[in-house]
N, CA and C of each residue as an Amber inpcrd file, in Angstrom:
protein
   174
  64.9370000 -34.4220000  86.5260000  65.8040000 -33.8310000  85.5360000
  67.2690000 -34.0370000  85.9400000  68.1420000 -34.3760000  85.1390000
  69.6200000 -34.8310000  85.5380000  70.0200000 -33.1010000  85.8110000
  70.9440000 -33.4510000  86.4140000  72.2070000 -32.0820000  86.5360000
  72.5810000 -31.4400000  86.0280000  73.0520000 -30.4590000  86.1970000
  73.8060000 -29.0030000  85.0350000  74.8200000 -28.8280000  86.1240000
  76.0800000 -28.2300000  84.7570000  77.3490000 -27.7310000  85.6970000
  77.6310000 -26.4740000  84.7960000  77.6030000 -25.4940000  85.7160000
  78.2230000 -24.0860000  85.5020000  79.4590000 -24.1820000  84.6890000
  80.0430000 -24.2690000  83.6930000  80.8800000 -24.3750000  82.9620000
  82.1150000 -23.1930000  83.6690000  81.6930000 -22.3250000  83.9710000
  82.0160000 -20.8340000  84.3020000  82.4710000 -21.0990000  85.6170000
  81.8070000 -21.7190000  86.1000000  81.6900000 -22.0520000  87.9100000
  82.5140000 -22.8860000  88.6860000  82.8810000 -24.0190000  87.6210000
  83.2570000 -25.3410000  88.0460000  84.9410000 -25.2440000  88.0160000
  85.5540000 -25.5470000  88.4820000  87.1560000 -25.3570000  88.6860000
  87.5410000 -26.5380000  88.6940000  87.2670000 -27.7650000  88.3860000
  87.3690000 -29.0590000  88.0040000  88.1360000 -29.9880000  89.0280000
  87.8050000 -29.5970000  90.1270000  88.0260000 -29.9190000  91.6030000
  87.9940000 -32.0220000  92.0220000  86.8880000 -32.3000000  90.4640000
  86.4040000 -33.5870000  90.3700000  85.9150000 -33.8710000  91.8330000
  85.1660000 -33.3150000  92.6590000  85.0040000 -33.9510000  93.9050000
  82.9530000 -34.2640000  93.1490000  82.4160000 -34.0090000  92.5480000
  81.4510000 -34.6990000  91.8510000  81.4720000 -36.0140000  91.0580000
  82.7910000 -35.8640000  90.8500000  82.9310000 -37.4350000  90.0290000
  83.0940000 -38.5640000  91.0240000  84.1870000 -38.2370000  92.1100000
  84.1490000 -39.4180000  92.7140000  82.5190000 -39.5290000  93.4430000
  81.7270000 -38.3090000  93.8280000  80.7400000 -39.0710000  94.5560000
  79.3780000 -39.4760000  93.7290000  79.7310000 -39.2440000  92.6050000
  78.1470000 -39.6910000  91.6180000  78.4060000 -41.3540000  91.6020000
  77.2680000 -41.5880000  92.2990000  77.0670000 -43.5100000  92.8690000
  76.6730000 -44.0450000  91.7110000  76.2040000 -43.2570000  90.0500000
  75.9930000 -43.7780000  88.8340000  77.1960000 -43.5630000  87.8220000
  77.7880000 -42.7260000  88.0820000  79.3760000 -42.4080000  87.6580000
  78.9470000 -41.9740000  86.0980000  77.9080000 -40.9080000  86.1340000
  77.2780000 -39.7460000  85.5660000  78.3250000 -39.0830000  84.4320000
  79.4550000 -38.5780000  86.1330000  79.6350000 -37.6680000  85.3860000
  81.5080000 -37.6300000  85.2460000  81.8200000 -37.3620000  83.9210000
  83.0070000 -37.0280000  83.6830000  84.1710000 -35.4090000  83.7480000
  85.1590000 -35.6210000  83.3640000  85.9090000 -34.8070000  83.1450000
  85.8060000 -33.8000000  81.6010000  85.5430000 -33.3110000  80.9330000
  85.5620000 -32.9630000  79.7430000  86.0680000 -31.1070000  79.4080000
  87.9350000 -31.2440000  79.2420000  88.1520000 -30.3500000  79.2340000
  88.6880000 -29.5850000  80.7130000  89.0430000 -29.9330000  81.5450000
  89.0060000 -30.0880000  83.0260000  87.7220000 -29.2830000  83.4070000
  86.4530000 -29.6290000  82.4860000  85.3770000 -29.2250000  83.6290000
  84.6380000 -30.3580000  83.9710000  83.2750000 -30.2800000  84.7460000
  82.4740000 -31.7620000  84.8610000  81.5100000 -31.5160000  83.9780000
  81.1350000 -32.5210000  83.0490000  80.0960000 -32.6230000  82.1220000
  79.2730000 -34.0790000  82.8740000  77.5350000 -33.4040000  82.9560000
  77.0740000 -35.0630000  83.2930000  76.4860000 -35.3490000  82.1000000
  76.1780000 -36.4170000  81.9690000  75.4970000 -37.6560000  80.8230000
  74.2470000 -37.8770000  81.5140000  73.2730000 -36.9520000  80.9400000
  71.6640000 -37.5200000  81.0370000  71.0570000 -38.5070000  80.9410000
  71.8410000 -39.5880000  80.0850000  71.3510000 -40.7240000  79.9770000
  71.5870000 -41.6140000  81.1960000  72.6000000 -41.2830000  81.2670000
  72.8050000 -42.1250000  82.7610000  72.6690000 -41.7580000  84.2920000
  72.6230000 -40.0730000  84.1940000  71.9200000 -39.7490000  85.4580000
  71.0990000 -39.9780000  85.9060000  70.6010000 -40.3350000  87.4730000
  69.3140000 -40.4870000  88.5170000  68.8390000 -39.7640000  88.8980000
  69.3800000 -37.9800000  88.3970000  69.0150000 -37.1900000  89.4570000
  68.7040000 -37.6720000  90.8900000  69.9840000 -38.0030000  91.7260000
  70.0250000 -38.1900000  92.8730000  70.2360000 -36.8580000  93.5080000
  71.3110000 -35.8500000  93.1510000  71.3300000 -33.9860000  93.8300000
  72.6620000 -34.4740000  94.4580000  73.2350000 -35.6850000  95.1070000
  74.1460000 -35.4920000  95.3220000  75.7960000 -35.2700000  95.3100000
  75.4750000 -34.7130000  93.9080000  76.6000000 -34.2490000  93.1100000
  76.3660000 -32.5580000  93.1100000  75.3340000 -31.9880000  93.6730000
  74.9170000 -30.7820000  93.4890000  75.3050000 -30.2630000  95.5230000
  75.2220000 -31.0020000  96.3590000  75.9410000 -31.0450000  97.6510000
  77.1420000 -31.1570000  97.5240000  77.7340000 -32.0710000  97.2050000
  79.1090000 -31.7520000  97.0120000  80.3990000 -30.7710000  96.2850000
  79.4230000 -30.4100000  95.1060000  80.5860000 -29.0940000  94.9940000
  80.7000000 -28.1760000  95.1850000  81.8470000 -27.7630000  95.6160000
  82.1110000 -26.5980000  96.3570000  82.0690000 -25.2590000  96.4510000
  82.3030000 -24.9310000  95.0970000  81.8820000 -23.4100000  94.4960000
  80.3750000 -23.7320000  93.6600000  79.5470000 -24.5650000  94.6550000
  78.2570000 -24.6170000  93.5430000  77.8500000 -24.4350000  92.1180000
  78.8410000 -25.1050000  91.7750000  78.6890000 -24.8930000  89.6080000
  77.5490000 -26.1870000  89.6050000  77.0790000 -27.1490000  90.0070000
  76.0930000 -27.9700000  89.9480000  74.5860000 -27.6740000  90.4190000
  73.5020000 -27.7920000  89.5230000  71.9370000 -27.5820000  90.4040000
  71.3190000 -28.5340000  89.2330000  69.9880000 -28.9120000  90.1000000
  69.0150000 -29.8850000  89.1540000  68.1570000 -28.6190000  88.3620000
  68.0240000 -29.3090000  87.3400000  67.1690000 -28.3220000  86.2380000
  65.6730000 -28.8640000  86.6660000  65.0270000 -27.8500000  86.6270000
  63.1460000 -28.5040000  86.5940000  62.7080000 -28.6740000  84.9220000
């Protein structure tokens, strides 16, 4: 399942954008929005941010 970002959570820090190796995920609004279509669910966009606004959905 691709990624979710806490809308609420996320402080738009972009430190998920530079490390998504599929480049997932954007800016939208200064929060991070990912694109399912193009996510791998790799998680490591869900390690990297900092106030944890990112987790994989089951």
């Amino acid at each position: 399942m691709p990624a979710q970002v806490d809308r609420e959570k996320c402080t738009g820090c972009e430190a998920c954008v530079s490390a998504c190796p599929s480049e997932a995920i954007s800016m939208v609004d200064d929060k991070a929005q990912v694109d399912p279509g193009t996510c791998t669910d790799c998680g490591i966009c869900v390690d990297e941010c900092p106030v944890e606004a990112i987790s994989m959905v089951d």
